[in-house]
N, C-alpha and C positions, 0 to 999 in steps of 0.2 A: 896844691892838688886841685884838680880838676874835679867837679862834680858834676853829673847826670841821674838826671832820678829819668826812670823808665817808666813809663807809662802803658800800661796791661791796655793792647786792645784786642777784646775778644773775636772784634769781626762783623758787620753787621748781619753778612751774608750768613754766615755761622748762624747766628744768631735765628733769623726767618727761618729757615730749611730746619730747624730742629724745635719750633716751638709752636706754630700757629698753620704748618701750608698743612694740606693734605686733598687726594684728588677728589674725598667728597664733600669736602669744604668744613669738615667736622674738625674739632679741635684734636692734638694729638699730644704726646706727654712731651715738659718743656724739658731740652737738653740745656744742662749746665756746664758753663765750659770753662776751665781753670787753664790758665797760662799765670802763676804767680811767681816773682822771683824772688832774690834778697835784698835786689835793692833797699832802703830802708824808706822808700814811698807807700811799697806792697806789705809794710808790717802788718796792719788790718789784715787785707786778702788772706794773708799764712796762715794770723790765725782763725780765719774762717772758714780755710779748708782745711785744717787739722782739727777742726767740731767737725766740720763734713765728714771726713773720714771716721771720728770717732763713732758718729752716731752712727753710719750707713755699718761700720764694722760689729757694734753691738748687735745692730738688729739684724744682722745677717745679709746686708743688700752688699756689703762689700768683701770680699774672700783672697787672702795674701795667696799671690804666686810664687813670686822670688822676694825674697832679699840679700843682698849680696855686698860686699865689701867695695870700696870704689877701685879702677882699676891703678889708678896714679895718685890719689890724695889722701893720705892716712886721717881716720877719723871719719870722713864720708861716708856713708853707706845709701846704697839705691833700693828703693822698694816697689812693686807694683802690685796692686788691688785690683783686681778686676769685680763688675758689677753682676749681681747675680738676682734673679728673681725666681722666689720660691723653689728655689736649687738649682735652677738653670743658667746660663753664664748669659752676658747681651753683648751680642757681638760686638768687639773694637770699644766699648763703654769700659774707662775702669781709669784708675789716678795711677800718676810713675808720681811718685815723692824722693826728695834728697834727703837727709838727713845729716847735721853734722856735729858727731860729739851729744846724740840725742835729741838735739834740734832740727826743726823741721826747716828748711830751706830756700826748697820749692818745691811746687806742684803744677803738676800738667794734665792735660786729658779734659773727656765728658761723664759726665755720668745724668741719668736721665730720671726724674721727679716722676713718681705718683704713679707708676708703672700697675695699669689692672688687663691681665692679660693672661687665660687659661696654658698653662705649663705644660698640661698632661696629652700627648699628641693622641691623636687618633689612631693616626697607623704608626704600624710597629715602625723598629729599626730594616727590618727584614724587608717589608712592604717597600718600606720608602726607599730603599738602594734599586728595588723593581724598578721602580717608578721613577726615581731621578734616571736609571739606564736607558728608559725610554722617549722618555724629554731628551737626553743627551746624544741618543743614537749612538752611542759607543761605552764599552764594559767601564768598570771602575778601573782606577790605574793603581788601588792597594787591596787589602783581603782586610784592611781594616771595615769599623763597623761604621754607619755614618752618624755623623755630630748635632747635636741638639743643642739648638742656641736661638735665644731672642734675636733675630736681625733688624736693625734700624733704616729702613729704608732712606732711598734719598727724601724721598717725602715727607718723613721722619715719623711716621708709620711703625709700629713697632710688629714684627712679624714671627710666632712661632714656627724655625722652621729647620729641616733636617739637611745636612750638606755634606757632601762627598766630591773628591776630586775623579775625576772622568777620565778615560784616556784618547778625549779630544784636546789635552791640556787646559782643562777648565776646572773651576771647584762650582757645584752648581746647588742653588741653595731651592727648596720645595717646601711649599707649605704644609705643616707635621699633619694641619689635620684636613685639607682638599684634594693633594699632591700637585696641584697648581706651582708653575716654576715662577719663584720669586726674584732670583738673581743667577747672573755667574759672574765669575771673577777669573781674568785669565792667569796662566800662570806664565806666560812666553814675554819678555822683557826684549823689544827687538829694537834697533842699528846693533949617579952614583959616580960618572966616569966623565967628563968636560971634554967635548970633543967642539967643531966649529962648523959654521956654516954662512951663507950671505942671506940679508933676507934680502926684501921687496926696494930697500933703499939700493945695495949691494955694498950696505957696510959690515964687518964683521962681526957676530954675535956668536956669544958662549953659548953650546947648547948641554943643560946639563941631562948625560943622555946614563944611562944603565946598560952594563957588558952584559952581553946572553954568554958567551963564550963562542957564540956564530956570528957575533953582530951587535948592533948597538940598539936598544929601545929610547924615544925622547918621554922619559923614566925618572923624573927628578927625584933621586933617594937621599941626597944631599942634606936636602931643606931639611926641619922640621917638618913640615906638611908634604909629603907625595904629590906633586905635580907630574900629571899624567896627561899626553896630548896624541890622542888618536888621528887616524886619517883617515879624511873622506872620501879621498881617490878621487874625485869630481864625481860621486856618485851618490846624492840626495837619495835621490830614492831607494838605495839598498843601504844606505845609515842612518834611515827614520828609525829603525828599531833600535835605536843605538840613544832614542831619546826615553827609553823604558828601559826598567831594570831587569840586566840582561849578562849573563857571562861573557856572551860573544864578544862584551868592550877588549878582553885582554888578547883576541884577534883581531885587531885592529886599532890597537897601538902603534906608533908612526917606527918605522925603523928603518937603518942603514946601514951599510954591512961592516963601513970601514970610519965610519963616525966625522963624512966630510957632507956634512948634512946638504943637498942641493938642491932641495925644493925650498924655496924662497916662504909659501906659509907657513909650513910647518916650521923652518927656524925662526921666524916672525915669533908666530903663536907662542911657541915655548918660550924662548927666551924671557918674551916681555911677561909673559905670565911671573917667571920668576922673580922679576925686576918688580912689579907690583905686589908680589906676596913680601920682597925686602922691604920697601916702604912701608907699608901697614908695619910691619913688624919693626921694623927701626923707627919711623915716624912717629907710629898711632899706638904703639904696645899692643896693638891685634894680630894675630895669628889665622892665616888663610883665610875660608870664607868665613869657616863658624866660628872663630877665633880661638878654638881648641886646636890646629891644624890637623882640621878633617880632611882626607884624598880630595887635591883640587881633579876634578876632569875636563876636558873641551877637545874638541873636536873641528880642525882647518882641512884648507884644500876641499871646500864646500864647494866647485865652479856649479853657478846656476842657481846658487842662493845666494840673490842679492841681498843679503844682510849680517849685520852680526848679532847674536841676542845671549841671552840666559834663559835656562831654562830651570823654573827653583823645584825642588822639592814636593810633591814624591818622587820625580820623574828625571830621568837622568839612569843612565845603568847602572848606577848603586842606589836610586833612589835616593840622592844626594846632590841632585842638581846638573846642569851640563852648561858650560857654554858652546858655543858655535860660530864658527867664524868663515864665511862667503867672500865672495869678491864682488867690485862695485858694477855699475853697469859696463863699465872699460873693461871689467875683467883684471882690476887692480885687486888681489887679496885684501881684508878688513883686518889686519894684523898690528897694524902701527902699534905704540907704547900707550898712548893714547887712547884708542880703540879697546884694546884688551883691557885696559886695566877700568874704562867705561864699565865693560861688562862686569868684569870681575866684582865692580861696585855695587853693581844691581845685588850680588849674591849677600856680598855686606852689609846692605841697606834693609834685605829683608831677615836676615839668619840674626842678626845684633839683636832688634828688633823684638824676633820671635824666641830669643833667647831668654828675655826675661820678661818676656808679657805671656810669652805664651801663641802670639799671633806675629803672623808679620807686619810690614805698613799696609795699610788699607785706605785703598782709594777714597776719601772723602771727594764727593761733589759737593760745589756751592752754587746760588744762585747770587745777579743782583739784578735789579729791575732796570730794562731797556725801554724804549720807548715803544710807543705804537703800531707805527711801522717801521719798516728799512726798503731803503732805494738803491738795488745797485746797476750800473749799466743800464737805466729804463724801465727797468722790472722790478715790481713793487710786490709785497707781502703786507700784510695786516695780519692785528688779533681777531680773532675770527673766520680767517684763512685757514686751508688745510692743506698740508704737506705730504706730497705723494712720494715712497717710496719704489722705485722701479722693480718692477720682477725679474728675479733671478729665473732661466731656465735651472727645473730641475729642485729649486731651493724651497723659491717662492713666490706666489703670486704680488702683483700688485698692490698696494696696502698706501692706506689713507687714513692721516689721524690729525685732527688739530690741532695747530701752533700754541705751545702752553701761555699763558697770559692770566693775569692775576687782577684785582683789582684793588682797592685802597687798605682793603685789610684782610692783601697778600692771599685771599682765599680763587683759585680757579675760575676764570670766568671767560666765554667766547665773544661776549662786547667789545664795541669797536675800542672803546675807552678802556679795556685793559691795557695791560702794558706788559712786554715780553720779558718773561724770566730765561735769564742769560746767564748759563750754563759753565762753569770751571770745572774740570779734573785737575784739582790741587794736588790729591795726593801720588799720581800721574808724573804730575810734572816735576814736582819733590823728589820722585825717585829718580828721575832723567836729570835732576840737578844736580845731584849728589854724587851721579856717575861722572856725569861731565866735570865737578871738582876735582874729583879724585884723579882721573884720568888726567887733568892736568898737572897736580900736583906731582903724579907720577912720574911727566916726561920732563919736569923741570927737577928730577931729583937724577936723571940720570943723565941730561944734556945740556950744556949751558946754553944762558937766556941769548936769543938772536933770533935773523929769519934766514927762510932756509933750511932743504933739509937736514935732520938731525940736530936741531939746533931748537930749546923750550919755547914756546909763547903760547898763548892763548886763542889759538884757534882748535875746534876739533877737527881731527883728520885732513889737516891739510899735507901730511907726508901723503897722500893717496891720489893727490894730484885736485881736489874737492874741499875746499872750507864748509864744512854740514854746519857749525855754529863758531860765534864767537864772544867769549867771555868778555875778552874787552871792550869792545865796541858792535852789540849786537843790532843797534841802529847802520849798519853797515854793511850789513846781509837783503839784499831786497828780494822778496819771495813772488816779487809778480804782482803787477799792479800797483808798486810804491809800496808795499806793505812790509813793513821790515819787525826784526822781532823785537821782544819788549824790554826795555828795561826798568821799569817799574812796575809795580801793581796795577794802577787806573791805567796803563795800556796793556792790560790783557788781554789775550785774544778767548774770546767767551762766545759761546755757541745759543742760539733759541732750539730747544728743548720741545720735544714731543712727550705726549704723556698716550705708554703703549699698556692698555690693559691687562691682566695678566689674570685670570680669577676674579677674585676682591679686588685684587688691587691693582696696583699701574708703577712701572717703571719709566724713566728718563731714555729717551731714546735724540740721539744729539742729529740735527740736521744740517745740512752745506751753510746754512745762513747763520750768520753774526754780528759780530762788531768787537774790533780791535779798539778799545781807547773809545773814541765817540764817534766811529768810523766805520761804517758798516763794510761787509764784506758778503761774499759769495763765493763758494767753494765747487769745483768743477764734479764731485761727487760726494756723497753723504760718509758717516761713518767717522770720519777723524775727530777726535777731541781735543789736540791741540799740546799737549803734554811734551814735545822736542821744544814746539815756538816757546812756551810758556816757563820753560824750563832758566830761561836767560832771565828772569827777575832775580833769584835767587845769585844764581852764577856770576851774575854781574854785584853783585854785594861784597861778592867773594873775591874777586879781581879789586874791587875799589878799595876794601879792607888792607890790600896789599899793598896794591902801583897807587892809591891816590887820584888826588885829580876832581874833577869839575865834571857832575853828572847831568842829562841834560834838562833835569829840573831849575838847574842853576845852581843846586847844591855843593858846595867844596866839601871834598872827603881828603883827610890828613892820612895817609897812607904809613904802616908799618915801615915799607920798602923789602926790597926783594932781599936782603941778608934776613930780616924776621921771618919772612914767608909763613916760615914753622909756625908761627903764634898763632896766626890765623889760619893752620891746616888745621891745627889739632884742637880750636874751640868750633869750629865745624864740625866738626867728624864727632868730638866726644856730644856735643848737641842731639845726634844721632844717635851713637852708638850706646850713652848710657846712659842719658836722660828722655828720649822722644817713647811717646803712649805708641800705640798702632794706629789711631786713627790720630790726623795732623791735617792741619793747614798751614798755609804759607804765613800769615800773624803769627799762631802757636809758632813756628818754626824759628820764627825771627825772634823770638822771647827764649824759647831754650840754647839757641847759639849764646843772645846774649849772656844767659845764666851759665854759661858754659866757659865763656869771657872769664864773666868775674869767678867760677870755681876756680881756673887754670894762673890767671894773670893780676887778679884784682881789680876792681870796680873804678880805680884810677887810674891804671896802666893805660900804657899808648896802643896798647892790644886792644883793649876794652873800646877804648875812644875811637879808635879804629871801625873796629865791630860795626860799634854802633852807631858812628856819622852814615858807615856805608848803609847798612840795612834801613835805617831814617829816610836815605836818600831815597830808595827802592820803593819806600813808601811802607816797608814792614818797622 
């Protein structure tokens, strides 16, 4: 038998952003961050986070949400604690524990030290829904009240503050006692009777459609879960309302009279909808998005929305979420198996998630330290420089803030001899990885491996006539300038960070400039974080775990092969689905896959070995 002892690394970057930065140099409370498994290396760690837990649960800093049975292994049981100060919860802060047979297993998550921070807000609940309305420029999108919660800024800033979702699709978070806006968080995730239809390839697709007695609705009554797929007539603009909960969805449900379906998206859309909600449920033991098989809904034949997305919860016409499916800039529909079941992942990734924490995944940023300057094409920046944002007519004026830059003890500083804090949307790209998993796993469960359409590999959306990424070989996509995307960690592409005032305090605002790996770049406008590029570290774990092969580290990874496949879908996904906290990084991430290994397959199977040469390789 083969052994591996795993080695717990927390991150360094983790690490900095939650213990020592902050914009007025002042110290802030230290985050603790648990990634422990079973290995038997981590015996210590377990039980240091099972006193963790005891003590923070005696004195009240920690409060059970769920606990729950496992869904596949008897004896296991999942638990999640989230953090609370003086009765208030801190946002995304709290431990997912295993348990098996009353043992403790593993543990994941943050929880944050020595917490001294007034509870009691200023303004009301009433007040503060005023006031986020007006920060937000558009009504609430529920009749709910708003949320009082510690928020941990990126800065690691700890902030009491109140938060409501908007119906600009945003949750926006305000300080309980200034009304100063402290965050938003978006919610928009963007790229009975069988009758037939062609889609976009013009191969033949089941559409499982519902007899009105005048006609046919694309009405999936079949399933377990309602699959439901409206139509957008090419008319965005009169199906924005259709992204709020609203009755008008069941007037505009796709239908046809004689069940010979001939709009090519809408037979796309539905079909694969169904084809994706079979996997999960054959695959993964999950049911639709929420795993309860709650009414899937989405919405095709978007011409003019170039994109495909999800839209989570409140928002969707039951208030239950919405996908959305456009065409490319060719005016190719976003339909593929591939595509649909991407999105459909997004809804999985956050509803699993928020099923037993409470919350869903939540964007952790990280930093790690860049150098001094960066040089691209002639044109130079420095610390100390300031980075101009251009004006929007109408939005906003012109605006000017300095390059964030830190100095030897990581505290803000505009000296030349700072050095550039270099920006990650981990938990960003985790969700854009996980879709793109699935979405593949998807189309290799219902077409066999080849190239060619209709036929499984590892590219996204190349049935659309466009490869957007590619799991196997993401050094193989070049985005302009030589720049291709990552397949490890140290070649991630990481942004220099602006620090935008806010009240007291200051948020991360991400600028054009970076550095991919040791390699600077420049971005033709501001605004991007990088979350599609950065998404291929992960994905490519997930490919090597399978096919094997030689990573360009030099690494050899011992591949399951494509008859396992399965081994390695379903310690990804349960990784997610019933061990990951809401707040993650890409290390945490690569520690509860593994632990997810050894739940499923054992700590010496060729699953596990698998797992873990690939994720080593990645550098997680």
């Amino acid at each position: 038998m083969r052994r591996i002892n795993i080695v717990v690394a927390l991150g360094a970057a983790l690490a900095m952003s939650g213990a020592v930065l902050s914009a007025q140099g002042t110290a802030v409370p230290a985050a603790r961050a648990f990634a422990v498994t079973s290995a038997p290396i981590n015996a210590p760690d377990l039980v240091d986070a099972d006193l963790t837990i005891d003590s923070m649960t005696r004195s009240g800093a920690l409060e059970l949400v769920s606990a729950n049975p496992d869904r596949q292994l008897p004896g296991h049981r999942h638990e999640y604690l989230r953090q609370v100060h003086r009765g208030v919860p801190v946002h995304g802060a709290g431990l997912a524990r295993q348990r098996q047979d009353g043992a403790t297993i593993s543990v994941f998550g943050t929880v944050y030290d020595e917490i001294d921070i007034d509870s009691v807000p200023t303004l009301s609940a009433e007040a503060a829904l005023d006031r986020i309305e007006a920060v937000a420029g558009a009504p609430p999108a529920t009749s709910e009240a708003p949320r009082l919660a510690i928020l941990p800024t990126e800065l690691g800033e700890l902030v009491l503050t109140w938060s409501a979702p908007m119906r600009d699709f945003h949750t926006w978070f305000i300080d309980a006692h200034s009304g100063q806006p402290v965050k938003r968080v978006e919610h928009l995730y963007t790229e009975s009777a069988v009758g037939f239809g062609r889609g976009i390839t013009g191969a033949p697709q089941k559409v499982s459609a519902w007899h009105t007695g005048v006609g046919y609705q694309a009405w999936d009554r079949l399933r377990p879960a309602e699959i439901v797929t409206m139509d957008g007539r090419g008319e965005l603009v009169d199906r924005v309302a259709l992204f709020f909960p609203t009755p008008a969805w069941l007037e505009a449900v796709a239908w046809d009279d004689d069940n010979e379906w001939a709009n090519a998206s809408i037979t796309d859309a539905h079909a694969h909808l169904g084809m994706t909600y079979d996997y999960l449920a054959q695959h993964q033991d999950w049911h639709g998005i929420d795993g309860e098989d709650g009414r899937i809904l989405a919405i095709a034949n978007l011409t003019g929305y170039y994109n495909a997305s999800y839209l989570r919860p409140p928002f969707g016409p039951q208030g239950s979420g919405l996908m959305s499916f456009g065409v490319s800039r060719d005016d190719v529909p976003l339909v593929t198996v591939d595509i649909v079941g991407h999105e459909l992942q997004h809804g999985v990734t956050n509803e699993a998630v928020r099923a037993r924490t409470g919350l869903p995944v939540i964007g952790r940023q990280t930093f790690a330290l860049g150098p001094s300057s960066l040089t691209v094409e002639g044109e130079t920046i420095r610390c100390g420089d300031y980075h101009t944002f251009p004006a929007i007519p109408l939005l906003r004026e012109e605006e000017k803030y300095a390059y964030m830059c830190l100095d030897e003890d990581f505290r803000t500083t505009t000296s030349r001899n700072g050095r550039f804090a270099m920006w990650m949307y981990e938990g960003g790209a985790l969700h854009e990885a996980y879709s793109d998993i699935i979405g593949t796993a998807v189309e290799f469960s219902v077409h066999p491996p080849g190239e060619g359409l209709l036929h499984a590999d590892y590219r996204v959306g190349e049935d659309i006539g466009r490869v957007i990424r590619r799991l196997d070989a993401p050094h193989s996509l070049d985005l302009g300038s030589g720049y291709t995307l990552p397949d490890s960690i140290n070649q991630a592409f990481r942004f220099v960070g602006v620090l935008v005032p806010i009240g007291r305090y200051t948020t991360i605002r991400y600028t054009r400039w970076g550095m991919r790996g040791n390699r600077p770049f420049r971005l033709s406008s501001d605004g991007y974080n990088g979350v599609h590029w950065n998404s291929t570290i992960l994905s490519h774990a997930f490919y090597l775990a399978i096919e094997g092969g030689t990573h360009s580290s030099g690494a050899t990874v011992t591949g399951v092969g494509g008859a396992n496949r399965h081994l390695v879908e379903q310690a990804f996904f349960r990784g997610l689905a019933d061990l990951a906290p809401p707040s993650i990084t890409f290390r945490i991430m690569g520690s509860l896959i593994r632990q997810s290994a050894i739940d499923l397959h054992g700590s010496g199977s060729a699953a596990f070995v698998a797992i873990h040469e690939a994720l080593t390789a990645v550098g997680l």
